[in-house]
Backbone as a ProteinNet text record, in pm:
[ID]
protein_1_A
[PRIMARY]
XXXXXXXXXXXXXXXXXXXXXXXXXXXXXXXXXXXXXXXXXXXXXXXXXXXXXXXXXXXXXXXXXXXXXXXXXXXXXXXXXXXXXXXXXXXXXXXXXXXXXXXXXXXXXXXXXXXXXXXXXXXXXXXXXXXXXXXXXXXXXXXXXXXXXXXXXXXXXXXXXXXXXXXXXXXXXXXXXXXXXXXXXXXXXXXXXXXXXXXXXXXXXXXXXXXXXXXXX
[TERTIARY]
-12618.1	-12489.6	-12508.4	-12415.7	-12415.3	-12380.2	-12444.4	-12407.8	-12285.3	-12212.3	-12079.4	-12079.5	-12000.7	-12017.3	-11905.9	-11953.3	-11916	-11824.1	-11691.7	-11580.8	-11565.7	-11587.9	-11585.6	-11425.6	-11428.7	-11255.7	-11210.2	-11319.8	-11255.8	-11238.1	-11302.9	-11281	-11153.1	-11136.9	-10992.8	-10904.7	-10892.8	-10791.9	-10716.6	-10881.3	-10857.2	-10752.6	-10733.5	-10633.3	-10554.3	-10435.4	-10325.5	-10261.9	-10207.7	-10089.6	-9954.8	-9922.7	-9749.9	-9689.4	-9606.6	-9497.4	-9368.8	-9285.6	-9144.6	-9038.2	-8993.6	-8924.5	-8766.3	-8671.9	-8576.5	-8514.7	-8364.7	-8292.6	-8178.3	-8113.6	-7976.6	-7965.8	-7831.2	-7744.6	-7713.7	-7725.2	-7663.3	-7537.5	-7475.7	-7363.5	-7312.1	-7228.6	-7150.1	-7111	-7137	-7108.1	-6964.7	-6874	-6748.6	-6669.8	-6644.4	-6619.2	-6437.8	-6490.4	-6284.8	-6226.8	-6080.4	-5988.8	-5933.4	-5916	-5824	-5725.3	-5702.2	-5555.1	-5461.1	-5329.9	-5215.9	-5134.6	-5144.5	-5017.2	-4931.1	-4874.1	-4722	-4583.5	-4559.9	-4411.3	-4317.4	-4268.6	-4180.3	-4023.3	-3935.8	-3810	-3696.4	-3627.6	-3501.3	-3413.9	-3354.3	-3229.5	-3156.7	-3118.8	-2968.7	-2871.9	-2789.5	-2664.1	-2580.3	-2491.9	-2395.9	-2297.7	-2310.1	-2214.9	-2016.1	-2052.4	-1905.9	-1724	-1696.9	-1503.3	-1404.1	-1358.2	-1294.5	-1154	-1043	-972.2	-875.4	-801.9	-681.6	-592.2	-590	-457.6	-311.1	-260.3	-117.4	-32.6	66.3	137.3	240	277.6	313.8	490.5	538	719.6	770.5	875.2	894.7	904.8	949.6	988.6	885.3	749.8	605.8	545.8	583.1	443.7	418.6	300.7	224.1	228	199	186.3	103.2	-12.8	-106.4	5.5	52.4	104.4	232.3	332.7	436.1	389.4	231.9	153.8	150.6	95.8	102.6	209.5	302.2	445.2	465.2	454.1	557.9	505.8	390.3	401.9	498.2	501	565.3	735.1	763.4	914.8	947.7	879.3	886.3	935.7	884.2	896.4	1020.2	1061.2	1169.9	1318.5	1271.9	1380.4	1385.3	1305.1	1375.2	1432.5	1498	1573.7	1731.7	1814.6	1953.3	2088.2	2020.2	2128.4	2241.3	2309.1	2410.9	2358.2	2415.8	2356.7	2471.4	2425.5	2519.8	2548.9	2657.9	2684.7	2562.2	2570.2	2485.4	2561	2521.6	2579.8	2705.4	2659.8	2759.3	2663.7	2672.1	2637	2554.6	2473.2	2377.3	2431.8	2477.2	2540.1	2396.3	2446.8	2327.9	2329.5	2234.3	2195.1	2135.7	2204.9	2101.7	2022.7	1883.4	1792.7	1799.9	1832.7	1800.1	1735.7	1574.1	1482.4	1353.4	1278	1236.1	1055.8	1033.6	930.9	938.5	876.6	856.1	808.6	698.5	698.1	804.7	912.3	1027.4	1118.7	1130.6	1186	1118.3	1037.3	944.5	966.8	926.5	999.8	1162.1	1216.2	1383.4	1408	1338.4	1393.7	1324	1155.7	1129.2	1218.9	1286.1	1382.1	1512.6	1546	1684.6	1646.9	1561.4	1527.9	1603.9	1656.8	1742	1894.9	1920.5	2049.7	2031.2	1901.4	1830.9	1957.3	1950	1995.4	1919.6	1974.6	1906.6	1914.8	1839.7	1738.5	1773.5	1899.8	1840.7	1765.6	1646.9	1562.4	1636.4	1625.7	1650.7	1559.6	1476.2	1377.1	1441.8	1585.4	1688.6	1781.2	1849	1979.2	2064.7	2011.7	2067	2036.5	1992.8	1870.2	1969.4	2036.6	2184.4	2288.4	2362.9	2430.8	2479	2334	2353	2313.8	2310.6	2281.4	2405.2	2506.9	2597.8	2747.5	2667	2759.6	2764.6	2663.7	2667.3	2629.6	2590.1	2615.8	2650.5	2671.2	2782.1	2681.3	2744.1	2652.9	2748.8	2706.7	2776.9	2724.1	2641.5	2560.5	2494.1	2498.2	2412.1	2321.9	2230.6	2112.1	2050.7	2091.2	2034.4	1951.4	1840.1	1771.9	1854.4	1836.1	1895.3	1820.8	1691.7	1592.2	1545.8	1564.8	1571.9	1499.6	1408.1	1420.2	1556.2	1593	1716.5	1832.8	1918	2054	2040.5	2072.8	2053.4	2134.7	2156.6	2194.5	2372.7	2392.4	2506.5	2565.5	2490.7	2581.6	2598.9	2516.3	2483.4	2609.4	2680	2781	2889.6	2857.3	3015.1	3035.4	2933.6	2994.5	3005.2	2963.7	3037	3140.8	3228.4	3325.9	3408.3	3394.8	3477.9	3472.9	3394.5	3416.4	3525.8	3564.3	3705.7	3680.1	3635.2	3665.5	3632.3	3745.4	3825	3684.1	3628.8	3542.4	3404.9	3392.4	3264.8	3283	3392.3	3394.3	3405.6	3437.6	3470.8	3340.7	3233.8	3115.5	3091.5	3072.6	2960.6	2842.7	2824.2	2698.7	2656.4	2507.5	2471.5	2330	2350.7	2282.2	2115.8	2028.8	1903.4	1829.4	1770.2	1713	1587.3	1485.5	1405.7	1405.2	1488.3	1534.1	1478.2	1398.9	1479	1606.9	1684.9	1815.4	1912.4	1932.2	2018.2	2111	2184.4	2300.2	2349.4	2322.9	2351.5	2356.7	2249.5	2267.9	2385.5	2386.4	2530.3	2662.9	2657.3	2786.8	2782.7	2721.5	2719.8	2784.4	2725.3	2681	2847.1	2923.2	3035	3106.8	3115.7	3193.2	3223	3087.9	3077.1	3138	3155.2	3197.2	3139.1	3035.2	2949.2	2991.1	2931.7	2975.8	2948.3	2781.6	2679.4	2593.1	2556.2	2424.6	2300.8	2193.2	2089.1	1967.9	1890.5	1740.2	1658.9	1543.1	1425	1324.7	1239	1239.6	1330.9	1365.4	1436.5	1405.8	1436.2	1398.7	1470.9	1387.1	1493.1	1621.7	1613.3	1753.5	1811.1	1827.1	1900.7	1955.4	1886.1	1913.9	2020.3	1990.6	2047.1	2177.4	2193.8	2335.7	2403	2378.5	2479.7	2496.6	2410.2	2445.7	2533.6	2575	2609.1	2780.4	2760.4	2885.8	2987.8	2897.4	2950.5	2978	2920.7	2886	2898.5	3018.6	3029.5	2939.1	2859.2	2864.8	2966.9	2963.6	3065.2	3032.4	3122.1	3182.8	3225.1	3175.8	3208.5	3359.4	3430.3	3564.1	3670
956	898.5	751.3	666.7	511.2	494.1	386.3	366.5	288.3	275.5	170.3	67.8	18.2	-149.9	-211.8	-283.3	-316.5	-471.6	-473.1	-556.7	-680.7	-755.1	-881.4	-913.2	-946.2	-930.4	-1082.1	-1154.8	-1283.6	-1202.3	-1162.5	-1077	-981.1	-927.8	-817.8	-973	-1024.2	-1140.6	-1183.8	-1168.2	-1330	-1269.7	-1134.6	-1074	-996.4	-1079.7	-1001.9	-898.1	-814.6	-706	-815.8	-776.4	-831.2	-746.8	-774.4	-713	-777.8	-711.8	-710.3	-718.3	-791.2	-797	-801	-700.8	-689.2	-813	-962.7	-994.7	-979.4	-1042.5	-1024.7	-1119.8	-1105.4	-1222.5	-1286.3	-1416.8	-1561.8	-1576.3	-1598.8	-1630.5	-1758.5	-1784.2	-1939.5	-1985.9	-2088.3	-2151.7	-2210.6	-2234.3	-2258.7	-2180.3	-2022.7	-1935.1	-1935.6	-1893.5	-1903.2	-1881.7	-1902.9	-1821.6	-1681.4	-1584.3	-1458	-1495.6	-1440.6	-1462.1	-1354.4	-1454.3	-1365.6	-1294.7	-1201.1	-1099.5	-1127.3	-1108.8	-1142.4	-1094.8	-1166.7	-1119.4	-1138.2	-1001.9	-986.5	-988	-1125.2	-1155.3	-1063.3	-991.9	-954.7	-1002.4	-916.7	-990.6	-1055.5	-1155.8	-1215.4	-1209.3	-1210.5	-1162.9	-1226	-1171	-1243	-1347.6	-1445.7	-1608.1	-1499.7	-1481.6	-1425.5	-1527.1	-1484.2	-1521.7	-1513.4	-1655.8	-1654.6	-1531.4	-1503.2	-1429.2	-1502.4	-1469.4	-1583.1	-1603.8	-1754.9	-1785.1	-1691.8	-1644.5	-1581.1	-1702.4	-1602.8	-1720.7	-1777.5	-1876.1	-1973.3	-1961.6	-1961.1	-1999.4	-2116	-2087.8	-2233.2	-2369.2	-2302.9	-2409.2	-2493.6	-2393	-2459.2	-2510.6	-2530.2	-2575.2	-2727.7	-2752.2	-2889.2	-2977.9	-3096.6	-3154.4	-3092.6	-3048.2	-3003	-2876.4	-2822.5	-2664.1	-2750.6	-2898.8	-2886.2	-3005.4	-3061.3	-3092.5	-3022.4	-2873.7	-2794.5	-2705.2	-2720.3	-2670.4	-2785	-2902.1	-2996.1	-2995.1	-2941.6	-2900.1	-2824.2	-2693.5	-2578.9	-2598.4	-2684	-2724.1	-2844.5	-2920.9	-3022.8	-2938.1	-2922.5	-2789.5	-2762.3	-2654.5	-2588.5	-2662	-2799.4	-2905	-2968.7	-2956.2	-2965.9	-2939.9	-2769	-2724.5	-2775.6	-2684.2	-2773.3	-2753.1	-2825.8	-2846	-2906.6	-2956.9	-3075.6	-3197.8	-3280.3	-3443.6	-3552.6	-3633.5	-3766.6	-3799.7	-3877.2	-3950.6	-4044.2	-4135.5	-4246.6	-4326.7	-4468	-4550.1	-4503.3	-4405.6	-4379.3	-4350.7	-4445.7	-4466.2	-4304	-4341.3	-4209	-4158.6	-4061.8	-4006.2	-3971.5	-4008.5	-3971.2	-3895	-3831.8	-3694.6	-3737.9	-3710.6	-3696	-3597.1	-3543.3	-3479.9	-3474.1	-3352.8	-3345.8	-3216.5	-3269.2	-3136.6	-3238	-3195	-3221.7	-3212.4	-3125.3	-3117.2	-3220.8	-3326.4	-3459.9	-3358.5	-3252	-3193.2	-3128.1	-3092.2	-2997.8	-3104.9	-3203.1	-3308.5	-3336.8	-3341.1	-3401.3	-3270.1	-3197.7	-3076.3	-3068.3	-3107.1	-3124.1	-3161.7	-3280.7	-3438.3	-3410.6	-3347.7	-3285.7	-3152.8	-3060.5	-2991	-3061.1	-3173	-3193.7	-3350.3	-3357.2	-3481	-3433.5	-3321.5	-3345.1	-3394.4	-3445.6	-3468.5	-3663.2	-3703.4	-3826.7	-3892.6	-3813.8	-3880.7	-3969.6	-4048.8	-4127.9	-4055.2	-4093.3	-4040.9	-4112.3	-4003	-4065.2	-3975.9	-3979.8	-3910.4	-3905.7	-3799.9	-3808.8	-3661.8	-3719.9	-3608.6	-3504.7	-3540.1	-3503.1	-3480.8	-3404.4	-3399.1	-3552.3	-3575.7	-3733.3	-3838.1	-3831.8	-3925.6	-3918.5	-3798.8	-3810.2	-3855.9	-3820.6	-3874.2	-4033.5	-4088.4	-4207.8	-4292.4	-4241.7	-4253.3	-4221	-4146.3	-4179.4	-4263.9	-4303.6	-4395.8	-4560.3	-4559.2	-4718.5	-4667	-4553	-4549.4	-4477.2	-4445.9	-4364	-4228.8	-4154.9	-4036.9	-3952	-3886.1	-3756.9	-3626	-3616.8	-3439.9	-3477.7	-3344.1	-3336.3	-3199.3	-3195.3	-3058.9	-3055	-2959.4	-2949.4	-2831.3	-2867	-2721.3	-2683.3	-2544.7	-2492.7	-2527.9	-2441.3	-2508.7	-2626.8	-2710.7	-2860.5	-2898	-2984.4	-3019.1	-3076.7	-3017.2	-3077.1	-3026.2	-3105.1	-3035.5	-2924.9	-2839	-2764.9	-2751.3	-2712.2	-2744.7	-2723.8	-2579.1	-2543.5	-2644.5	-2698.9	-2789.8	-2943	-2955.1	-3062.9	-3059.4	-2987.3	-2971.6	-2928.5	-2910.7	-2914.1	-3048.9	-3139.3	-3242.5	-3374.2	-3361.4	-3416.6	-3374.4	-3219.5	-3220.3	-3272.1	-3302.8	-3359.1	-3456.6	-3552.1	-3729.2	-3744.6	-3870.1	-3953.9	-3970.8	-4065.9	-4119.8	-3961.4	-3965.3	-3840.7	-3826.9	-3949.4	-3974.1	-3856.3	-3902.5	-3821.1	-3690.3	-3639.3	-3505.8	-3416.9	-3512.4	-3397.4	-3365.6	-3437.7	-3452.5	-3339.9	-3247.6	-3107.6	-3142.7	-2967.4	-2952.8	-2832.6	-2886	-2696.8	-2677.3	-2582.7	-2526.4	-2446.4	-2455.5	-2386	-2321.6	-2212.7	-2116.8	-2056.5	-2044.5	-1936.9	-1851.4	-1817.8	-1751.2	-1607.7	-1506.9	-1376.7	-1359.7	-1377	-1322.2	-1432	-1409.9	-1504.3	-1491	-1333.7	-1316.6	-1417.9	-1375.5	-1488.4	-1587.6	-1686.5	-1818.9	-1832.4	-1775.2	-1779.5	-1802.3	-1723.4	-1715.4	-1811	-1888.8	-1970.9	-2134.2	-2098.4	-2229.4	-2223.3	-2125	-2118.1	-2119	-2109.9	-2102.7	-2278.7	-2332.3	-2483.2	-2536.4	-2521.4	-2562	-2589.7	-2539.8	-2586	-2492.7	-2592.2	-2565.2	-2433	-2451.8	-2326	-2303.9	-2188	-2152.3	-2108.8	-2156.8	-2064.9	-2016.8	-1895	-1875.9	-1933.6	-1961.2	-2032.6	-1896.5	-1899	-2002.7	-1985.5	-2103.7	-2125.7	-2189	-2148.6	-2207.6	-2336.3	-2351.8	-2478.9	-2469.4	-2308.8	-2278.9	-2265.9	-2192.5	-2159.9	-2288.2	-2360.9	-2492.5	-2580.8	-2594.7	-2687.5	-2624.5	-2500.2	-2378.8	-2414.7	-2412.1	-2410.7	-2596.5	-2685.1	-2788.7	-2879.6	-2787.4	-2805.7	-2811.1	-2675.9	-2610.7	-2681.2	-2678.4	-2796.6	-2957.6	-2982.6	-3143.4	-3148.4	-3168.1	-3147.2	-3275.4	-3277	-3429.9	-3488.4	-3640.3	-3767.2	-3768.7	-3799.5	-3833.9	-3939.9	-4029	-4176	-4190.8	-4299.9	-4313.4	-4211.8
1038.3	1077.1	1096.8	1038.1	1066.6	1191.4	1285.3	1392.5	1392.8	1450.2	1517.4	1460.6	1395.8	1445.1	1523.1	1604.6	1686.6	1615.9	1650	1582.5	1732.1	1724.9	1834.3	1849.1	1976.4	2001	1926.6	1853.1	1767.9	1649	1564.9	1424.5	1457.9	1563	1626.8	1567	1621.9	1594.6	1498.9	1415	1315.3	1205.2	1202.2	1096.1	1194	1253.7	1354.9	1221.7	1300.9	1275.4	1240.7	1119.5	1081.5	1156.9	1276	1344.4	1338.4	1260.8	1221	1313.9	1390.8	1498	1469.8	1501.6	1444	1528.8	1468.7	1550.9	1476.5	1594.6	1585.6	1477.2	1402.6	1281.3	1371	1241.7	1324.9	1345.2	1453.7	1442.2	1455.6	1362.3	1324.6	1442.1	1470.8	1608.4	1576.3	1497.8	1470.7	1385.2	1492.1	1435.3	1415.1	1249	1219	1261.7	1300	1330.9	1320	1410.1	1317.2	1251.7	1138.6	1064.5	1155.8	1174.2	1278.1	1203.2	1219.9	1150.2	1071.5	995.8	914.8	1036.8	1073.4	1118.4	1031	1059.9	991	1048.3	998.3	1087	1048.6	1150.5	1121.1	1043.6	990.1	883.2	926.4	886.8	912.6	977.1	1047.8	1028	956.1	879	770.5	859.5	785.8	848.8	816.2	1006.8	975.7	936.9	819.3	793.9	876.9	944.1	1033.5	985.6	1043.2	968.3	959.1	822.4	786.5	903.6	884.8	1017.7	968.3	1042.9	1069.7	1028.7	944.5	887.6	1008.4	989.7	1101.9	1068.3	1199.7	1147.8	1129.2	1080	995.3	1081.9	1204.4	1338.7	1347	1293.5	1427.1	1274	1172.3	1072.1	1119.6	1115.2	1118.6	1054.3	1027.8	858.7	774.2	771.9	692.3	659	683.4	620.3	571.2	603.1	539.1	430.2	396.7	272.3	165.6	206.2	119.2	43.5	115.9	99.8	-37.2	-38.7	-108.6	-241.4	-307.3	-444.9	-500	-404.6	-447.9	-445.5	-355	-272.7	-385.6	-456.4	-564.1	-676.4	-724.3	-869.9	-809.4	-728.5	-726	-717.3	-643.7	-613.5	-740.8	-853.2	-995.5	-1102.9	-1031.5	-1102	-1101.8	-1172.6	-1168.2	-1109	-965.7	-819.1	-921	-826.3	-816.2	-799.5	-868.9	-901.5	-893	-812.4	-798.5	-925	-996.5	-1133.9	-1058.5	-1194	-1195.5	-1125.6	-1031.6	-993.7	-878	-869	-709.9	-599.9	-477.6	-399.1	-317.1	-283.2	-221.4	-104.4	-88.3	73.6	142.6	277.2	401.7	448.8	514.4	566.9	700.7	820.7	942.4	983	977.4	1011.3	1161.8	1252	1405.7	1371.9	1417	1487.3	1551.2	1648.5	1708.1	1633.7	1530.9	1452.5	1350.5	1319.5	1248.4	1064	1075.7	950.4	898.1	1005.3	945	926	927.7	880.3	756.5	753.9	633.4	535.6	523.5	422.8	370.1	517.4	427.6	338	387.9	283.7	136.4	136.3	-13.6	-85	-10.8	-22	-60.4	-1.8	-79	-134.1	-193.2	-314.1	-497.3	-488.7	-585.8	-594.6	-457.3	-458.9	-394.8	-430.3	-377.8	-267.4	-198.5	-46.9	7.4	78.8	202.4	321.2	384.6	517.6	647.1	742.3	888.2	970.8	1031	1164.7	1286.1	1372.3	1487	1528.4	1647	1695.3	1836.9	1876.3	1960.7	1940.4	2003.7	1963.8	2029.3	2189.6	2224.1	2144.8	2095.2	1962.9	1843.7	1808.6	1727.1	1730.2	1852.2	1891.8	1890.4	1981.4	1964.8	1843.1	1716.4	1560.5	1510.8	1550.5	1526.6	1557.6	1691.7	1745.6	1655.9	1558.6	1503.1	1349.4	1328.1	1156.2	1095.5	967.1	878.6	839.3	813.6	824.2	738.4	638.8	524.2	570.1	622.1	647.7	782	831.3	947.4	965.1	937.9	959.9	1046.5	1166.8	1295.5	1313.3	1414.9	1442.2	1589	1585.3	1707.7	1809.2	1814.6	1950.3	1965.2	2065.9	2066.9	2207.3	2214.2	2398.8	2435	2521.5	2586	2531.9	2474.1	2448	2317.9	2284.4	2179.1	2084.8	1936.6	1837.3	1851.6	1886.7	1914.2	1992.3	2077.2	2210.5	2135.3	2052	1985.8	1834.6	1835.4	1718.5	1776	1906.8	1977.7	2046.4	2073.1	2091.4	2007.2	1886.1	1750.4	1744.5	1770.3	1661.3	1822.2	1882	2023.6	2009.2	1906.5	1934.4	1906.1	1944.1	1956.6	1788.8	1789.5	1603.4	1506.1	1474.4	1367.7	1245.2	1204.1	1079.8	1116.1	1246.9	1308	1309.5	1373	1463.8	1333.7	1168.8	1070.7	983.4	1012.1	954	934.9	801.8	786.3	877.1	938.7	985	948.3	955.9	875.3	983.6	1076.6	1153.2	1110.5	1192.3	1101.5	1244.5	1196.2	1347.6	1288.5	1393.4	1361.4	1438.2	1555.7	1695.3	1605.3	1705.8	1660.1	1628.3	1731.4	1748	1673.8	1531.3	1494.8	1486.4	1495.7	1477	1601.2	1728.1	1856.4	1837.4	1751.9	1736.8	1655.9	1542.7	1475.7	1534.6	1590.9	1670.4	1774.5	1852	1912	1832.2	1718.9	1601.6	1591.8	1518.2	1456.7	1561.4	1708.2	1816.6	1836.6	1800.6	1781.9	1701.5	1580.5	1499.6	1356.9	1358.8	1232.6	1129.5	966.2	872.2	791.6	803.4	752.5	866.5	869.8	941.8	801.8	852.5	754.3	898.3	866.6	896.9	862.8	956.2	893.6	857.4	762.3	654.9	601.9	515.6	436.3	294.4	186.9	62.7	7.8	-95	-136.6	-217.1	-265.7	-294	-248.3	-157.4	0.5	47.5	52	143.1	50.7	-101.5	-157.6	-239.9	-239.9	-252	-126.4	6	137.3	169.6	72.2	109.9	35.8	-113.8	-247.3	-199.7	-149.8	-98.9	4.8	143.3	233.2	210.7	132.2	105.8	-54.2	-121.3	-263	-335.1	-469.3	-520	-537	-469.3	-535.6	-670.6	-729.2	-843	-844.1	-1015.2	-1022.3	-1031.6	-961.2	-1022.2	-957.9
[MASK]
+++++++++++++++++++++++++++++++++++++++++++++++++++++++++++++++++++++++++++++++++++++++++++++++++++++++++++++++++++++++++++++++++++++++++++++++++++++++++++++++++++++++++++++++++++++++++++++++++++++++++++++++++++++++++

């Protein structure tokens, strides 16, 4: 049998054991961000349509609604009313209503009979319009601040000067109750009554009637 040999704890050494030391992975010291979810946004709600404005009565239109009126009120005011001859003087029309657009619609309503134009936003506002000028027609609204149409055509046909008190008047309402206004109107004295609305035929038939064209000569 070979004896031992004896291995010196320097020769133990000089060829260590490879020992495999498991570590941990490196980790990035400027570690990315998580990516955040997709949210996902609720739908919409649909951009709600106001609902059409309610059509308006004729009393209350604005300018913008009696703008749009005067295409349609043009055209129709060029069909074939009654017409001054040439060269005879234009008869006047006094306008009493207290709405500045329902004035403004008349006057495109009766542009086939090219009248001249007096305003009055009162019925006292008439009155004293007719105390200093000449006047052929008078178109009143019934509801008025202050004196009202009926009261306002009973005290024309009461003026002293005969010229005035015989003036046509042609009454206009949007009252429910028009039979009432009627009868108030005609208790007054007026010539025509109409309802509002009113067209431009309507208007220029009852004004044809009351208020004939002059004729030259």
């Amino acid at each position: 049998m070979k004896p031992a040999t004896a291995v010196t704890e320097a020769a133990a050494t000089s060829s260590p054991r490879t020992t495999t030391v498991p570590t941990e992975p490196t980790r990035s010291t400027s570690a990315s961000p998580l990516p955040e979810p997709t949210r996902t946004l609720p739908p919409s709600a649909p951009a709600k349509t106001p609902p059409p404005e309610a059509a308006r009565p004729f009393g209350v239109l604005n300018s913008e609604t009696a703008k749009a009126f005067a295409a349609h009120a043009t055209a129709e005011a060029t069909r074939s009313f009654a017409r001054a001859d040439p060269g005879v003087q234009p008869q006047r029309v006094l306008l009493v209503d207290d709405s500045r657009s329902i004035r403004t619609l008349l006057k495109i309503y009766l542009m086939a009979r090219s009248f001249e134009y007096i305003e009055a936003e009162s019925a006292e506002a008439a009155l004293t319009v007719l105390e200093t000028q000449s006047v052929d027609l008078i178109l009143t609204d019934f509801h008025m601040d202050g004196m009202n149409g009926a009261d306002f055509a009973a005290t024309v046909r009461s003026n002293r000067n005969v010229k005035v008190a015989k003036i046509p008047i042609l009454m206009m309402t949007g009252d429910a109750n028009a039979a009432e206004v009627r009868n108030k109107g005609q208790k007054a004295g007026i010539n025509a009554f109409v309802r509002k609305p009113v067209s431009c035929a309507q208007l220029m038939t009852l004004v044809d009637t009351i208020l004939p064209v002059p004729k030259k000569g």
